[in-house]
C-alpha positions as CSV (number, residue, x, y, z in Angstrom):
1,X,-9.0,9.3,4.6
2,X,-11.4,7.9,7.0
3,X,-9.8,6.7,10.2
4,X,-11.2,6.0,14.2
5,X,-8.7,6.8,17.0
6,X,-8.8,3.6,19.3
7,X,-10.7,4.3,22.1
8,X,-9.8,1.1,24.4
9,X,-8.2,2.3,28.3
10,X,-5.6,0.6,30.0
11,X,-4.1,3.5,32.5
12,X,-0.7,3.2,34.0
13,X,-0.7,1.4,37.8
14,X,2.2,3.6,38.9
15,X,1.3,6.8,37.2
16,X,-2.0,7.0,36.0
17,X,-1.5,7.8,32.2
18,X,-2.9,6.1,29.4
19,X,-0.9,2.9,28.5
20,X,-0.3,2.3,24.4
21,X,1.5,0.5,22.4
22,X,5.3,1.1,22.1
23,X,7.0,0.5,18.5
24,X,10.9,0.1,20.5
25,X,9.5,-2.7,23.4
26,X,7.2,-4.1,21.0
27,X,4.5,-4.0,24.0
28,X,2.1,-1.9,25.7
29,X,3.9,0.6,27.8
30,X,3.2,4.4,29.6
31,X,4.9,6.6,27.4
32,X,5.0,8.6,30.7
33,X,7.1,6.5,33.0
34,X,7.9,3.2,31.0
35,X,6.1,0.5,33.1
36,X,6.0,-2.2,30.8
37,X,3.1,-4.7,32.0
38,X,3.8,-8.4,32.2
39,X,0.7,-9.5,30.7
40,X,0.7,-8.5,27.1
41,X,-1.2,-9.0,24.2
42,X,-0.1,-12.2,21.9
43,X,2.3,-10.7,19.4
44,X,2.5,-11.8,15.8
45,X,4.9,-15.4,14.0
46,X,4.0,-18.3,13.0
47,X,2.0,-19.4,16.5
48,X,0.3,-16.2,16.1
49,X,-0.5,-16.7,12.3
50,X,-2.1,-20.0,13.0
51,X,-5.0,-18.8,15.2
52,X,-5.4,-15.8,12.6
53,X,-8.9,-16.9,11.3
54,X,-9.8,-17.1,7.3
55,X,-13.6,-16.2,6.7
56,X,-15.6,-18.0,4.1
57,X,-16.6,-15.0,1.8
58,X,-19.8,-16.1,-0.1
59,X,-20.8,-16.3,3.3
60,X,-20.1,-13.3,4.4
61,X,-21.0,-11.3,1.1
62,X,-24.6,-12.7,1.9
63,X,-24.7,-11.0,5.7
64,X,-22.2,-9.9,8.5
65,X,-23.9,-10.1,11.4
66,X,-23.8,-7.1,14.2
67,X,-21.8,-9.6,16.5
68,X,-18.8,-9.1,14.2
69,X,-18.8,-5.5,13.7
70,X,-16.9,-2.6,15.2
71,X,-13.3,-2.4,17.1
72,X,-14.7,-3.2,20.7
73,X,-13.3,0.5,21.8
74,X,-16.6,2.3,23.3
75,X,-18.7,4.7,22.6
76,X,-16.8,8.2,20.5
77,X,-17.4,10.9,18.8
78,X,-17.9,11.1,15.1
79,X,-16.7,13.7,12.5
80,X,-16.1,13.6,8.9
81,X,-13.6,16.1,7.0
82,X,-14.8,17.9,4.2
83,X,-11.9,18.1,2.5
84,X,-10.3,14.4,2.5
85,X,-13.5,13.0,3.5
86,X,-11.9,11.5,6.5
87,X,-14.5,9.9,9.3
88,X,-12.9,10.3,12.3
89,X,-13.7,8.7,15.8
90,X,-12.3,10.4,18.9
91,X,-12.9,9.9,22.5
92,X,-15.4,12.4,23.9
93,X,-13.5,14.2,26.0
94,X,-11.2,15.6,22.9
95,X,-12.6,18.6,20.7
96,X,-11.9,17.6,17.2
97,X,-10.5,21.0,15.7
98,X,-8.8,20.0,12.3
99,X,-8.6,17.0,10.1
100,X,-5.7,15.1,11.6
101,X,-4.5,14.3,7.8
102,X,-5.2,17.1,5.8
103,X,-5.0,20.0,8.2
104,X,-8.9,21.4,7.0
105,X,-11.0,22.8,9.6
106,X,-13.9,21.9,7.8
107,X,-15.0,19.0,9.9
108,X,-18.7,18.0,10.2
109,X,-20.3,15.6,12.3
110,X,-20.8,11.8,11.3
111,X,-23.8,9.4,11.7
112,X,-22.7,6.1,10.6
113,X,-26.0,3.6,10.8
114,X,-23.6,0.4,11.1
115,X,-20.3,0.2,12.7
116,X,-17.7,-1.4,10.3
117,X,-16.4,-5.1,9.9
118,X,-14.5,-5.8,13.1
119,X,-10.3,-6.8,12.0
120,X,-9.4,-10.2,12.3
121,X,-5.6,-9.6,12.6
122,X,-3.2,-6.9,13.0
123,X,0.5,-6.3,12.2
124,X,2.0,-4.9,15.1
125,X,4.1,-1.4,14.5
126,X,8.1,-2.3,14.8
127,X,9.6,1.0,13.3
128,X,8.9,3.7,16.5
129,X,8.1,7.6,15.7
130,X,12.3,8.3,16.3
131,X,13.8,5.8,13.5
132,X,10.9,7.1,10.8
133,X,12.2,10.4,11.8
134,X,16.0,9.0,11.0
135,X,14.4,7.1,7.9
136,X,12.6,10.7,6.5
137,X,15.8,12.4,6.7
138,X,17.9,9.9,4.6
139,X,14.8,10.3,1.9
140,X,14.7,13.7,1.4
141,X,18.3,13.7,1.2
142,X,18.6,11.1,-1.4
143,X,16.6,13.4,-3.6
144,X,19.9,15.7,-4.5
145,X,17.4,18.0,-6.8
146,X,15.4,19.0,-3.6
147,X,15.6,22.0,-1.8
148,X,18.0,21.8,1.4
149,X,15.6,23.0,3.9
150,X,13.2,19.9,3.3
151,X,16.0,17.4,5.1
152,X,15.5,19.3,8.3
153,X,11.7,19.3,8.0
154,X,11.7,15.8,9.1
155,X,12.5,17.3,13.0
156,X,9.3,19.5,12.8
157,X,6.8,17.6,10.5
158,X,4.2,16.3,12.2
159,X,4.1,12.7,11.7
160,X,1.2,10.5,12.3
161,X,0.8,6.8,13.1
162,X,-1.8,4.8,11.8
163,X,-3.2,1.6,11.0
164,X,-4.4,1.3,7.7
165,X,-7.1,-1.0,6.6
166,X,-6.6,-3.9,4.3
167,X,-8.5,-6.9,3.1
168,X,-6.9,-10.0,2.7
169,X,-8.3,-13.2,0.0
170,X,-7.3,-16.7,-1.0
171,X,-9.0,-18.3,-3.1
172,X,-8.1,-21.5,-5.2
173,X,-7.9,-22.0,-9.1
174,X,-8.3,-24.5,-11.8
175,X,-8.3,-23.0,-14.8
176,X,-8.1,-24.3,-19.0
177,X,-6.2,-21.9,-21.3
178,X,-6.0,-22.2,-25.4
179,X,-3.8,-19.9,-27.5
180,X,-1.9,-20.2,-30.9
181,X,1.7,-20.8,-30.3
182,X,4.2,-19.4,-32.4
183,X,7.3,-20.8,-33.6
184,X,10.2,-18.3,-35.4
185,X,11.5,-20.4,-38.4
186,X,14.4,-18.5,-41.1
187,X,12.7,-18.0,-44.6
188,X,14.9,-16.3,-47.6
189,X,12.8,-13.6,-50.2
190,X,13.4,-11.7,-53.3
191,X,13.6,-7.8,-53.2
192,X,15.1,-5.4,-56.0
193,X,17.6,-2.9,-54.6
194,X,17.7,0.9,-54.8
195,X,20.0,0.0,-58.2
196,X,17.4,-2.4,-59.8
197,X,19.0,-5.4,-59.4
198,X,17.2,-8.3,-58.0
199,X,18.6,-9.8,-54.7
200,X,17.9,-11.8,-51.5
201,X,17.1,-11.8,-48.1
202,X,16.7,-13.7,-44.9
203,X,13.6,-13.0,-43.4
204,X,12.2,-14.1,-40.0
205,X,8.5,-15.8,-39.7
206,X,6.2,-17.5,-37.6
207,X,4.8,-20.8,-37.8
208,X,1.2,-21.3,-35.6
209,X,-0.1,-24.3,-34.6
210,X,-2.7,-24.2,-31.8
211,X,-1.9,-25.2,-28.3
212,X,-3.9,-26.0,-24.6
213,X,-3.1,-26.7,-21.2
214,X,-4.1,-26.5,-17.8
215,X,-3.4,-24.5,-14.4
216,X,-4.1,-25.3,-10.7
217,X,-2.5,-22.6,-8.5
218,X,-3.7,-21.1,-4.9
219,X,-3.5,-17.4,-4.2
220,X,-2.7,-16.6,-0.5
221,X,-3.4,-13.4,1.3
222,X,-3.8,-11.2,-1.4
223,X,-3.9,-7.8,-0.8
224,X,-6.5,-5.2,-1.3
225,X,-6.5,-1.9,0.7
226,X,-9.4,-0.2,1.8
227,X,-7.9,3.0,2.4
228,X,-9.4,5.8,-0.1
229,X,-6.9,9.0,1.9
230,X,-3.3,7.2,1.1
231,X,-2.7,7.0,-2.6
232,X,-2.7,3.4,-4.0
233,X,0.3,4.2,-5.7
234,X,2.2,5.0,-3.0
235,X,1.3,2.0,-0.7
236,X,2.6,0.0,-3.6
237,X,5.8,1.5,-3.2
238,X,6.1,0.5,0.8
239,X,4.4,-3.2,-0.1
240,X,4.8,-5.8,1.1
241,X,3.0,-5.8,4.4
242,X,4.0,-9.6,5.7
243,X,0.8,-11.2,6.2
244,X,2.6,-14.1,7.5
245,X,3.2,-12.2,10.9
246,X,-0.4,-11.3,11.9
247,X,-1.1,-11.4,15.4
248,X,-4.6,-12.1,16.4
249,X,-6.4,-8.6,16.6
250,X,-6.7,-7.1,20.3
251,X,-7.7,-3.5,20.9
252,X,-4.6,-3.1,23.1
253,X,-2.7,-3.3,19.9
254,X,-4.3,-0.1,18.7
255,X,-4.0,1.8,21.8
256,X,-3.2,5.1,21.4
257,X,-2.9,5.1,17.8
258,X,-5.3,6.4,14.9
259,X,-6.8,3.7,13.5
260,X,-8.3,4.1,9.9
261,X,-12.0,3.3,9.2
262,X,-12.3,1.3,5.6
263,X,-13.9,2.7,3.1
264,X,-14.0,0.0,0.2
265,X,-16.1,-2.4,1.7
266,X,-15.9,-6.0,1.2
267,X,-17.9,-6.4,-2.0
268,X,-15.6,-4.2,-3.4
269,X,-12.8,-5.5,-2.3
270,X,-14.0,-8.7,-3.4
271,X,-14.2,-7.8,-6.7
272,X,-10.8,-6.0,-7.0
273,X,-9.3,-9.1,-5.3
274,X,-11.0,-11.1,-8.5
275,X,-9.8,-8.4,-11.2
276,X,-6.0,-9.3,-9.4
277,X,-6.6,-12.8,-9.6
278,X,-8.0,-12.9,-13.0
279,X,-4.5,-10.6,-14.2
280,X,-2.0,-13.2,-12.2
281,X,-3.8,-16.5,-13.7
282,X,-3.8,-14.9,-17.1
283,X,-0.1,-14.0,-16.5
284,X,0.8,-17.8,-15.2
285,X,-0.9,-19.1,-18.2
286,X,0.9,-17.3,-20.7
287,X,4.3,-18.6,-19.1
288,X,3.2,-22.3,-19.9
289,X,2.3,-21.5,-23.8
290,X,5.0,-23.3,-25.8
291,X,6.8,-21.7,-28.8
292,X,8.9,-18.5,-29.1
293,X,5.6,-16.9,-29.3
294,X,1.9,-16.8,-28.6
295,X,-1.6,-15.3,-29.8
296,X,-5.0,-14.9,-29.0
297,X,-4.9,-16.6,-25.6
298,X,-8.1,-17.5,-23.8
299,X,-8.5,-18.5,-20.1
300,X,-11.5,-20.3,-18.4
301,X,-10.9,-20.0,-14.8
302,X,-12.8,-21.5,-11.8
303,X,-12.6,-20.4,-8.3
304,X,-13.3,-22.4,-5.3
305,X,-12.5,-21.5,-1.2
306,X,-12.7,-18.2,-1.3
307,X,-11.7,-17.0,2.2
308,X,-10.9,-13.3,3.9
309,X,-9.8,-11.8,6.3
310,X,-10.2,-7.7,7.5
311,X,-6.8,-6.7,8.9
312,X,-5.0,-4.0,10.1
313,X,-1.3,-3.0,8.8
314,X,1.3,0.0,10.3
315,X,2.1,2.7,8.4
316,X,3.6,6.4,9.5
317,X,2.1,9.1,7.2
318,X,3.7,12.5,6.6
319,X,2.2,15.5,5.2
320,X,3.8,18.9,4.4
321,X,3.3,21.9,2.7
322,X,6.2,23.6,0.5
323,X,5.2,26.4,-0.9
324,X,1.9,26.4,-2.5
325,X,1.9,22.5,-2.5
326,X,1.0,19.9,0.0
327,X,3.0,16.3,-0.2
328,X,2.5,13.3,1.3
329,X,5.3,10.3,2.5
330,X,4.5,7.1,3.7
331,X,6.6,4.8,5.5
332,X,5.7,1.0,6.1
333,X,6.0,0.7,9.7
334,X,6.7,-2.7,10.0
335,X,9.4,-3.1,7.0
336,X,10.8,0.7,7.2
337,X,10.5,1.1,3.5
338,X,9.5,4.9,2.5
339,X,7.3,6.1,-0.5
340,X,6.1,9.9,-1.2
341,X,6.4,12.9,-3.1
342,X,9.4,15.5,-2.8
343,X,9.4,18.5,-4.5
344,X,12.1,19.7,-6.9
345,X,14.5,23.2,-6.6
346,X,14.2,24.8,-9.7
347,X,17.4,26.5,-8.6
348,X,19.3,23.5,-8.3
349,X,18.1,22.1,-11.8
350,X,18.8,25.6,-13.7
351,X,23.1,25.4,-12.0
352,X,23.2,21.9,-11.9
353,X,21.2,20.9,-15.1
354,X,20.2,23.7,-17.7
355,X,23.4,26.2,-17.0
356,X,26.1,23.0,-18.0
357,X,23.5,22.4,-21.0
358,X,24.0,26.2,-22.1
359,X,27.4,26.4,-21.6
360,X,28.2,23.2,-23.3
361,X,26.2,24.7,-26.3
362,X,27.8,27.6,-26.2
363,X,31.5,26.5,-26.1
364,X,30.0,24.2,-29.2
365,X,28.9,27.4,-30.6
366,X,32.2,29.5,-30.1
367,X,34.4,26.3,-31.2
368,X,32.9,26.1,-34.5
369,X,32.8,29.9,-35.3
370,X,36.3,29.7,-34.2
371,X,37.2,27.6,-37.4
């Protein structure tokens, strides 16, 4: 995964330490002593979402200028794993000595010729490092086929907040669909039974006729990630992020947390956001098709007001080696909602699974030879 640590500085007036963002206040606060500033960043709602700007995105597929690049933190440091291909950005006064994801000590440095598309909004982090501790345990619990050590691993594993990169699209459609609709209609045939004798049926057809219509629908704040270190699949599983709650973005925001640098830009995104698109519309138009049932369906769509928006979204990520194998947990750290991989005790499935198979089978067994 490639990520940038904030580098922004806002030390504490009565203490000195470095001010961030705190998940329980919902504000910037020393994790030292607690002084909570008065003035704070603009949080997100539906003020906040309002002055969250949408980008024009032929526009910006032709040129993003420098002016709207980077995370306004300062100057850092650059490596790049060699493992997870993470790019991480760290102050300069911190010796990078492992990947903060993967663990690997094979970290090189970076040279990146143009910093990356500055965020337009941010989700700020609600669920704090404590209540994703509380939120691990009850998941690896659930899981009554994993080992019993793994529920206390959620005291010691080392768990990481960042904010993941996502792209954001709307985009209007009009679009013309044509198919061959189907209607089931009772028919009655002629058939000669196993004894030769002639007999009759009821036998279910179609009748096709061909049909057309028409679709106008507007997609809002479609989501694309452009994280390539946290499996797709597993965001899917802590999704939604609500878009509706974007605050405008502010580096004090990101303030002591590990923010991930994209790595699907926004030609790619772009296009995954169509292939989405394309799916849903196909999907809407195959609801209106009259009839019981439908064929050869074709779509003609046309897309107008494209917009975008770079954003940033909370997530707490987990990963822990048992045994040979690494996993990896995420947890949605706006929503709380969890998604990873647990691994299974084979001891637990041979007494609670395969022994009650065998000895089911061989009561079976003794019962029969008993006759």
């Amino acid at each position: 995964m490639s990520q940038i640590t904030a580098l922004g500085k806002r030390p504490c007036p009565d203490c000195g330490g470095e001010m961030e963002w705190n998940a329980a206040e919902r504000a910037i606060a020393c994790p030292y002593c607690g002084f909570v500033p008065k003035d704070q960043p603009s949080h997100g709602g539906a003020g906040a979402a309002t002055s969250v700007l949408e980008h024009d995105l032929e526009a910006a597929l032709a040129t993003v200028g420098d002016g709207a690049r980077g995370y306004g933190t300062g100057d850092a440091v650059k490596v790049k794993c060699q493992s997870c291909h993470a790019i991480s950005v760290f102050e300069p006064t911190r010796v990078a000595q492992r990947c903060d994801f993967c663990g690997s000590p094979s970290i090189v440095p970076y040279e990146e010729a143009r910093d990356p598309i500055t965020p337009q909004s941010l989700l700020p982090v609600r669920v704090s490092e404590s209540q994703v501790r509380d939120i691990l345990r009850g998941w690896y619990g659930s899981h009554w086929l994993a080992p019993n050590r793994l529920k206390s691993g959620a005291l010691t594993d080392t768990v990481r907040g960042i904010y993941l990169p996502y792209w954001t699209f709307d985009a209007r459609v009009d679009a013309v669909w044509h198919a061959e609709s189907g209607d089931y209609y009772w028919d009655t045939e002629s058939y000669t039974d196993a004894q030769g004798r002639r007999a009759t049926r009821p036998v279910q057809k179609v009748r096709w006729y061909p049909t057309s219509g028409q679709l106008a629908h507007f997609f809002d704040d479609e989501l694309v990630p452009g994280t390539v270190g946290v499996r797709h699949d597993l965001l899917r599983g802590v999704e939604p992020f609500p878009t509706g709650e974007l605050a405008p973005y502010d580096p004090a925001f990101v303030r002591g947390w590990t923010v991930e640098r994209y790595q699907v830009d926004l030609r790619q995104a772009s296009a995954a956001s169509r292939e989405q698109m394309d799916r849903k519309v196909f999907e809407l138009c195959a609801a209106q098709v009259p009839g019981d049932t439908h064929r050869n369906l074709r779509v003609d769509s046309r897309y107008s007001g494209r917009t975008f928006k770079h954003v940033l979204v909370p997530a707490w990520v987990v990963t822990y080696d048992f045994g040979p194998r690494s996993f990896q947990a995420v947890v949605n750290g706006y929503t709380g909602a969890v998604a990873g991989e647990r691994p299974t005790s084979w001891v637990k499935v041979f007494f609670y699974i395969i022994l009650p198979i065998l000895l089911a089978v061989g009561l079976f067994l003794w019962a029969q030879s008993a006759r």
